[in-house]
N, C-alpha and C positions, 0 to 999 in steps of 0.2 A: 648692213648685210653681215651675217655670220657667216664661217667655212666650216665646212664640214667633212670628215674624210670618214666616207663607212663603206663597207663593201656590199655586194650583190642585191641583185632584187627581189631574190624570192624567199630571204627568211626574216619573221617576222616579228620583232619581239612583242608579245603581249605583256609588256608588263600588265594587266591585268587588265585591259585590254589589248591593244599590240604593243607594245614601244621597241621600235628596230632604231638601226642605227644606218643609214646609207641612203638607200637607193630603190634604183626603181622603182619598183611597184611595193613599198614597204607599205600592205593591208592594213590597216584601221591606226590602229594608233601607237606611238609616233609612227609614221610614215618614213620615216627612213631605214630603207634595209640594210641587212645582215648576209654575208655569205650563204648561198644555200648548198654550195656544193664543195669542198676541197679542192685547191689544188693540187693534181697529183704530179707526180715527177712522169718527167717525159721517157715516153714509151714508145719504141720504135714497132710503127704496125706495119704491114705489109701493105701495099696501094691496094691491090685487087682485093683487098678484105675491108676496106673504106667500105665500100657502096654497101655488102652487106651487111654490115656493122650501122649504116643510116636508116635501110630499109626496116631494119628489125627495132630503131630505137624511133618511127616514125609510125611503124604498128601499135608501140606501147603506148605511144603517145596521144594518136588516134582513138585510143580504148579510153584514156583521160577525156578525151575530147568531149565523145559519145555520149559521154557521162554527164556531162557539161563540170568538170572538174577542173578547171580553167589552171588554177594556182598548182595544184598536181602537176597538169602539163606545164606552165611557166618550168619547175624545178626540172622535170625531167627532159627537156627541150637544154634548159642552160646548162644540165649535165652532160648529156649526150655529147654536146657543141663543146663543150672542154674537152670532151675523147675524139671529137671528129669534128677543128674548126674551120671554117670555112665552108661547110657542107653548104650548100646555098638553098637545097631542101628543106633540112633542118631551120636553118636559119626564118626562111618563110615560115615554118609553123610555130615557131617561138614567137613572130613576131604576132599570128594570128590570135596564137593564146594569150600573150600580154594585152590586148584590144580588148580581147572577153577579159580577162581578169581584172584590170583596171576599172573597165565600165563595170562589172559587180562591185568595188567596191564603193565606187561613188555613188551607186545607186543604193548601197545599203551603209552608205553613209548621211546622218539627220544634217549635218552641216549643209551638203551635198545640197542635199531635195529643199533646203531653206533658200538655197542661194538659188536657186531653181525657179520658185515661185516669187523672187521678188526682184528676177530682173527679165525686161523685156528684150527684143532683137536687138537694136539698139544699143542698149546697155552691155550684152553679149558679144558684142562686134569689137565694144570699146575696151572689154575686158582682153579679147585678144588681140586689137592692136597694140596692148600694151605689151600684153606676154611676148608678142614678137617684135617689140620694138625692144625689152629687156636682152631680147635673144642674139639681135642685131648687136648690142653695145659689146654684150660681157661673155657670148659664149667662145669655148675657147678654140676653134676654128672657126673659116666662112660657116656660115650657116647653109645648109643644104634645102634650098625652098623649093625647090619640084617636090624631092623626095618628103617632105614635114607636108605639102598640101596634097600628094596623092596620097599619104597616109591620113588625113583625114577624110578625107574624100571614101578610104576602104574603112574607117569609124563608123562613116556612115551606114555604109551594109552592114557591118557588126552587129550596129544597132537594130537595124530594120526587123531584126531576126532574136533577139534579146527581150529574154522571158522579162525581165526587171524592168528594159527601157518601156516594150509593150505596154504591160501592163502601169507604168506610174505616168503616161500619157495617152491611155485609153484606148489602144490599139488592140483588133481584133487581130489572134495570129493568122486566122483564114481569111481574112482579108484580101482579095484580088488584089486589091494595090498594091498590096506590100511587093507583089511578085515584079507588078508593072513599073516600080520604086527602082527597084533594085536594078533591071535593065536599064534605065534611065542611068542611073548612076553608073554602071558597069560602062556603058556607052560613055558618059562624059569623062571619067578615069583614063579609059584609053586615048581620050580626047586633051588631055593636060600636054601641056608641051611644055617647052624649058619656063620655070618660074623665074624669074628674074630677081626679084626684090620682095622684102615684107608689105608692100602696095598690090603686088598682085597675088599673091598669096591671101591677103585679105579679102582681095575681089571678088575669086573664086570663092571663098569660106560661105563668103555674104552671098551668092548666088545658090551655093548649094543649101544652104542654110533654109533659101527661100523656096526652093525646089522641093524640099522635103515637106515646109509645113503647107504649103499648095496641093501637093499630093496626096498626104495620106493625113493631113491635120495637126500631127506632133509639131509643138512652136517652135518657128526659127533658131527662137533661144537654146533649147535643146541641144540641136544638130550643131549650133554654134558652140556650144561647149565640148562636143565630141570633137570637133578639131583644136578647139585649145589643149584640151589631153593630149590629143595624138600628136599636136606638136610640140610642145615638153616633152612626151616619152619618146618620140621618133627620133629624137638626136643623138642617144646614146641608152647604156641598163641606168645612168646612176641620175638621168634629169630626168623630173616630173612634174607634172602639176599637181601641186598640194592643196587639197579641199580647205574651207577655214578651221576643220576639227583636225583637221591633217597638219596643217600651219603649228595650232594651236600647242599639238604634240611634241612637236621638233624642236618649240620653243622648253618645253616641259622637260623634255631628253636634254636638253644641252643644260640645263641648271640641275637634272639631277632626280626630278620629283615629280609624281603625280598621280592623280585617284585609281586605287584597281586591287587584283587580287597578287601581283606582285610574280607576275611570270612571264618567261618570256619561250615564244612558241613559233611551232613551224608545221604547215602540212605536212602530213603523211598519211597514203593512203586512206581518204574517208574520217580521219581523225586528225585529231590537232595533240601534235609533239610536246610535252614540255622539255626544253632543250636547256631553261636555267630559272630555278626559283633565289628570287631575292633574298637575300640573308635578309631575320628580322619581318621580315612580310608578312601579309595573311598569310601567303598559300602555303608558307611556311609550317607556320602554327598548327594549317589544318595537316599535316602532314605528308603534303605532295613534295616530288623530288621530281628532279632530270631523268630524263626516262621515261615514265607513267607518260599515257597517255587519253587524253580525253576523249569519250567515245559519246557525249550526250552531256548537254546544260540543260539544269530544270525539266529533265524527262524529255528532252527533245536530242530525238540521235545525230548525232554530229555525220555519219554518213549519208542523212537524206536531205542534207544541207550543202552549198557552198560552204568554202571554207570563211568568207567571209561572214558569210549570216552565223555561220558556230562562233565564229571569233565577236560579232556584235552583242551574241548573247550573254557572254561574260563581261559587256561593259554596265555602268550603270552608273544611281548617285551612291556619294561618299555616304556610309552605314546600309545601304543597303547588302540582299544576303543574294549569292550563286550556288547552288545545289550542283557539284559537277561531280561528274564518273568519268573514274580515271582505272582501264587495265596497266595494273606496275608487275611489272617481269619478274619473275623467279619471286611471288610472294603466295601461302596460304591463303583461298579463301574461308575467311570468317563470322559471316554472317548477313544480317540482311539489307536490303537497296531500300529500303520503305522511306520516301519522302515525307509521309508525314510523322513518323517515328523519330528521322532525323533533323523535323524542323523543333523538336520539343527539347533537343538536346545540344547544349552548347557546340558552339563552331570548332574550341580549341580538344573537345573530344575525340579519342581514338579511332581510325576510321573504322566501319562496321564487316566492310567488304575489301580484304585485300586484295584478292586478285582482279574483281570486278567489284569498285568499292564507290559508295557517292558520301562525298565530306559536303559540308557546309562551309562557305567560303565569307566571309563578310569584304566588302570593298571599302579598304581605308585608304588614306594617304601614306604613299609611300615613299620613303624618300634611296633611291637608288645608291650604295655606298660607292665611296670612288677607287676604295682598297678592301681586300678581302682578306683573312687571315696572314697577317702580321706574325711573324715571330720566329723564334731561334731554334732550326732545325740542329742543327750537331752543335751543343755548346762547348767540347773540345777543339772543334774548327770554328766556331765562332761564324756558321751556316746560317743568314739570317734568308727569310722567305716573307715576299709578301705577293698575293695575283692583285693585277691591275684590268677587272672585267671592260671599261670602259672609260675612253678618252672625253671628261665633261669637265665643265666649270671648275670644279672646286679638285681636281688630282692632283697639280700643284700642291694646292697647301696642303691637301690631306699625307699627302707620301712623304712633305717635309716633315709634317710632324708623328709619322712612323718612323721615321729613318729617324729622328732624336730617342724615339722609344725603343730604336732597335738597339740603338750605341750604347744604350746607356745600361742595355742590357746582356753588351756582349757584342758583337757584330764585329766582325772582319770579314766576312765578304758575303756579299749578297744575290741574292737569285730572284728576279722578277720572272714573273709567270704571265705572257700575254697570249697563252693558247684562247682561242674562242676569243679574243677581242676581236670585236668587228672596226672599232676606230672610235672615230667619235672628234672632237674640236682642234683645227689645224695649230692654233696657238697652243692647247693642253699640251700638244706630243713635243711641239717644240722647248715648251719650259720643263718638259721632264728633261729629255736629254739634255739639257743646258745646267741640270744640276749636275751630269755625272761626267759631261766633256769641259775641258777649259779653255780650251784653244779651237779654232777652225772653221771649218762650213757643219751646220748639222742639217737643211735641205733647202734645194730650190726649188721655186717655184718659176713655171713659164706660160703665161698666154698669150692670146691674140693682140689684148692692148697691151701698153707698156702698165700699166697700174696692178697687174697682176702680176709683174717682175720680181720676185722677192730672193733676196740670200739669207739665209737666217743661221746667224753664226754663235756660237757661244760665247759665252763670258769668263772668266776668270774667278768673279768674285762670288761664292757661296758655293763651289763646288766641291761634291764629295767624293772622297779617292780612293773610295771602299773597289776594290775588286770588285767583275758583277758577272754573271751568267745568266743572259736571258735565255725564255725558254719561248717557243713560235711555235705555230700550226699550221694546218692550211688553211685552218679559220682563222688567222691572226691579218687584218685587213689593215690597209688603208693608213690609218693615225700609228698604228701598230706597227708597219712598217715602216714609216717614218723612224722612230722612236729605235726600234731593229739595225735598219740601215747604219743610223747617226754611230752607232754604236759598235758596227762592225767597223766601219771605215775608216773611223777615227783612232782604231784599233784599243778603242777602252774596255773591250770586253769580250768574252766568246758567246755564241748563240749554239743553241741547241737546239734540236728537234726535229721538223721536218719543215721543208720548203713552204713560206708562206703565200697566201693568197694570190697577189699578185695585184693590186685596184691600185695604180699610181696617179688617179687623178682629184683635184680640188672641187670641191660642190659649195656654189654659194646658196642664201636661204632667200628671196627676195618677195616682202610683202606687196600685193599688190594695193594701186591706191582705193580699188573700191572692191565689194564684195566678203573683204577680209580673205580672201585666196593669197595664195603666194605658186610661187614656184621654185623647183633647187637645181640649178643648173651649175653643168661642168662650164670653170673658167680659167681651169688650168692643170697642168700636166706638174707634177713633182720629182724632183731627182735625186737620188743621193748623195752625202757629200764628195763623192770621184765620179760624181758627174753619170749616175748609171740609171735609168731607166727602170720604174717598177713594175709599169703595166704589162699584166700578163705574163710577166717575169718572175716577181714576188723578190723576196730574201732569200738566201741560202744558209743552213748554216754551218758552222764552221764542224757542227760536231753532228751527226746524221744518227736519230735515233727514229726508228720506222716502229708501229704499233697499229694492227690491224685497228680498222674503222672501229666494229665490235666493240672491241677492248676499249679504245679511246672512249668510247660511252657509255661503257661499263664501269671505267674510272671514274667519270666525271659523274656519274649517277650516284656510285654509294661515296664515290669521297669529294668531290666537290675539289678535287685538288688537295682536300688536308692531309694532315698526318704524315704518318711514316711513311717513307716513299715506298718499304716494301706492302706497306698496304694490309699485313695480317695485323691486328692489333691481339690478338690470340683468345677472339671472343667469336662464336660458333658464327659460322658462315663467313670465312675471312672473304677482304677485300681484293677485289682482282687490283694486280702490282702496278702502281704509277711508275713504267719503265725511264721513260723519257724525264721525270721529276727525279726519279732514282740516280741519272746519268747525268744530271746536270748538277745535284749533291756532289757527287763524284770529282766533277770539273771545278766545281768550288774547293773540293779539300786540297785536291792540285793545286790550283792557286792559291793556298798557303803555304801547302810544303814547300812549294818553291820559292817562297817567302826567305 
C-alpha cells in the first residue's frame, strides 16, 4: 500500500493527460486530486446573510448543472461550501454533482468500459465485497453503511438519466421504463433502514443491481459498479474508486513520470485551465504557459464538451501529435488557426495565433522534476531559493543534491517555496523535514486500527542548519503541510504567506485483487508535532503576506516563481511583483543580520 497526502477533489492535473495529486474525483489521469479552491482566512459573515449567500451560490450552480457541466459544479459547490459550511443545501448538490462527474469520467474512461465488458454480475459483486471489505479493515472511522448503500442506491438514478451511462448500454432516453425505474428505486431508497454491516450493504447492492437489469436491461454488472463508486466516494472528498488507468496513474505520479503533453489543468468555465506546465516538457516547447487556456483539441471546442471528454482528448500514445487552442491573457493576436498549415510545421515553432492560437503538441515521456529553479537569490546574504511543486519518490535525493549545489555555491539561508503544492508521498515530507530538524516529533499519524499509529520523529545525523523560510498558500495541501507544520513547531524556521489548505488526512492506494482497479481510502488523521490538528485548519504563518487571487496568477503565469522577486527584469512588459517571494527574501536577510 502507498500513502498519499494530496488535497481537494476537483483540480486536476493533466500532466498531459490529467496527473493530480489527491483526491476525489482527480479526472482522467492520475486520478489523484489537487486543491481546487484556496483556503481563505476566516471571515466573520452575518447569520441572516447565510441563506442568501447559499441561495445565490445554488442558482450558479444549477446553471452548471443545466449545462450538464458536472466538474464546473463539483469546484463551485466545494467553493461556495468553504464560504458557507455546513449548508446542508449546498452540501446535497455537491454531492449530486460528484455522482454525475465521477460517472462521466468512468464512462469516458477506455480502462473503465474494458473492465465493463469483461466482468459479469458475479464477478461485480466480488469486486465490491472486496472494496468493502478493504473499507471495513483500514478506513479511518466506523464505516457509515446506511449512508455508502443509500448513496448507491441515488448512483443508481444518476445513472438512469446519464447521457454516457444510456447510451454505452443501449438505453432509449424516452423510454417509459426509465421513468417507471426510477420510482421503483425512489420507493426502495426511502425503504433502506439502518445498514448494519458490509453483508447487508452488499445484499442490497446485489438486489438493486438486479432490479435494474430486469427492468430496463442495462447488466447487473453495471449498476454493480455504480455502487462500488458511490461507496469509495461517499466516505469522504479524498476516497475513490480508482479505474485500472486511474490506478495505473497514481502509480506513475508517485515515481514521478509518464506519457503526455506535460500540463497540469483545471476546469474553468467551458475550458480547461493550464494552472502548471512542466519545465522541460512538450507543452513547454510548444510554448504554452500557466494561465492560457484551452478552448478546443483537434478542432473540437472544448465548451460543447464535458470537461472530461476535452481532457480525454489530450491523451494519446507516446509520439503521437495534439493540435490544441489556447486563449493566453494580455497577448497580440498574430496570425492564423489553419490545422493544416500547422500540421506541415514543426511542433517546437513559434505559435501562429497569440491571443487565440493553436500549437502542435507531440505526446512524450515526461518525467515530472522534484525541484524547480535552484539557486542563489542575494549572493551578499547568501539567499538561496529552490520551489518543491511536488511531494514524489525521488524529492529526497533530488533537494539533497541541490542543497550540496547550493553550499557550494554560496548558501547561508534558504527559502523553500511550497505555494501550489498539493502534497504528494507521506514518507517524501517526512524525510524532507528530517533533513532540516534534528531533534523531535516531525508528525503523527492516527486511525481506527492500531497499524496506522505512527510518530515520526527526526534524526540527528545528516541534518542541515542552514536557516530556512518557507513560503505556503492556500494551495499548499496535505504533504505540504506536513513538511510546513514540522517546521514551525519545531521552531526551525519562519513560514510565510498565507494560511494553508488545510487537508490533514492520510489516503492509502489499495490494488484490487482482480479487475486491476484499486481504491484510495482515508486511513488516518495527521497532526502536528504539538499535537495540533490540520484539517480544515491548515498552517498559519508566522509572517502574513496576502496577494489578491489575480495577481497570484499573474505571478505564476509569467514567472513561474523565478527571478527577481521584484519581478521587472527591465525588458518591456515587466512582470507583475512576486510580493510574498519578495517578503520572504526579506525574512531570509533578517536571519542573517541577526547572525
Amino acid at each position: 500500500m502507498s500513502q498519499l497526502l494530496d488535497a481537494s477533489p476537483c483540480r486536476c492535473a493533466l500532466f498531459a493527460a490529467l496527473l493530480s495529486l489527491a483526491p476525489m474525483g482527480a479526472f482522467a489521469e492520475p486520478a489523484v486530486a489537487l486543491p481546487a479552491a484556496k483556503a481563505s482566512e476566516s471571515v466573520a459573515i452575518p447569520a441572516d446573510a447565510l441563506p442568501a449567500q447559499a441561495d445565490a451560490a445554488i442558482e450558479k450552480g444549477l446553471e452548471f448543472e443545466s449545462l450538464g457541466r458536472w466538474s464546473d459544479a463539483v469546484a463551485h459547490y466545494e467553493r461556495a461550501l468553504r464560504e458557507t459550511p455546513g449548508e446542508r443545501r449546498l452540501e446535497w448538490r455537491f454531492d449530486v454533482a460528484r455522482l454525475h462527474s465521477c460517472l462521466e469520467r468512468r464512462y469516458s474512461d477506455a480502462s473503465f468500459i474494458e473492465t465493463l465488458g469483461s466482468v459479469d454480475a458475479r464477478a461485480a459483486l466480488e469486486l465490491h465485497s472486496e472494496l468493502l471489505s478493504k473499507i471495513e479493515s483500514h478506513y479511518v472511522v466506523t464505516p457509515p453503511w446506511t449512508k455508502l448503500t443509500r448513496r448507491g442506491a441515488h448512483a443508481m438514478l444518476v445513472a438512469t438519466r446519464d447521457p454516457a451511462f444510456q447510451s454505452q448500454h443501449g438505453i432509449r432516453p424516452t423510454d417509459a421504463r426509465i421513468e417507471a425505474l426510477r420510482q421503483e428505486l425512489n420507493d426502495r431508497l426511502l425503504a433502506i433502514g439502518e445498514v448494519r454491516n458490509a453483508r447487508e450493504a452488499l445484499r442490497i447492492a446485489s438486489d438493486l443491481s438486479a432490479l435494474g437489469e430486469n427492468r430496463i436491461g442495462a447488466p447487473a454488472a453495471a449498476w454493480t459498479m455504480e455502487f462500488v463508486s458511490a461507496a469509495a466516494g461517499g466516505l469522504d472528498n479524498y476516497s475513490a474508486f480508482l479505474t485500472p488507468g486511474q490506478l495505473r496513474d497514481v502509480y506513475s505520479q508517485i515515481e514521478g513520470n509518464f506519457v503526455g503533453l506535460g500540463v497540469e489543468l483545471k476546469a474553468d468555465s467551458g475550458a480547461l485551465l493550464i494552472v502548471r506546465v512542466i519545465p522541460g516538457s512538450p507543452a513547454e516547447r510548444a510554448s504554452l504557459h500557466a494561465g492560457d487556456r484551452i478552448t478546443a483539441v483537434d478542432g473540437q471546442q472544448t465548451a460543447a464538451l464535458t470537461t472530461d471528454e476535452a481532457a480525454a482528448l489530450l491523451t494519446g500514445e507516446e509520439g503521437s501529435f495534439a493540435f490544441v487552442t489556447v486563449a493566453s491573457p494580455n497577448a497580440p493576436a498574430t496570425g492564423s488557426d489553419d490545422l493544416a498549415y500547422l500540421a506541415a510545421k514543426p511542433a517546437t515553432d513559434a505559435p501562429l495565433n497569440s491571443q487565440s492560437r493553436t500549437v502542435r503538441v507531440r505526446r512524450e515521456h515526461v518525467e515530472v522534476p522534484s525541484i524547480e529553479e535552484p539557486g542563489i537569490f542575494d549572493a551578499d546574504y547568501g539567499v538561496a531559493y529552490m520551489r518543491i511543486p511536488v511531494f514524489q519518490k525521488s524529492t529526497s535525493r533530488d533537494v539533497e543534491s541541490a542543497l550540496w549545489d547550493l553550499h557550494r555555491q554560496g548558501m547561508r539561508t534558504l527559502v523553500i517555496d511550497l505555494r501550489g503544492n498539493p502534497g504528494g508521498l507521506l514518507t517524501s515530507a517526512v524525510e524532507l523535514a528530517d533533513k532540516f530538524v534534528a531533534q523531535g516529533n516531525i508528525v503523527s499519524t492516527r486511525g481506527r486500527s492500531d497499524g496506522e499509529d505512527f510518530d515520526y520523529r527526526a534524526h540527528q545525523a545528516g541534518t542541515w542548519r542552514v536557516p530556512l523560510v518557507v513560503l505556503i498558500d492556500g494551495d499548499s495541501a496535505s504533504a505540504s503541510e506536513i513538511f510546513a507544520a514540522a517546521i514551525h513547531d519545531n521552531r526551525r524556521g519562519t513560514i510565510v504567506g498565507v494560511r494553508s489548505f488545510g487537508k490533514g488526512s492520510v489516503q492509502g492506494i489499495f490494488p484490487m485483487t482482480h479487475s486491476g482497479a484499486g481504491i484510495r481510502l482515508t486511513t488516518a488523521k495527521f497532526y502536528s508535532p504539538l499535537g495540533k490538528a490540520i484539517s480544515d485548519v491548515g498552517v498559519s504563518p508566522d509572517v502574513t503576506v496576502t496577494i489578491a487571487a489575480d495577481d497570484a496568477r499573474a505571478v505564476r503565469r509569467t514567472t513561474g516563481y523565478r527571478g527577481e522577486a521584484g519581478g521587472n527584469r527591465g525588458e518591456a512588459g515587466a512582470e507583475p511583483a512576486d510580493t510574498a517571494l519578495a517578503r520572504a527574501i526579506e525574512v531570509a536577510r533578517q536571519q542573517m543580520a541577526m547572525r
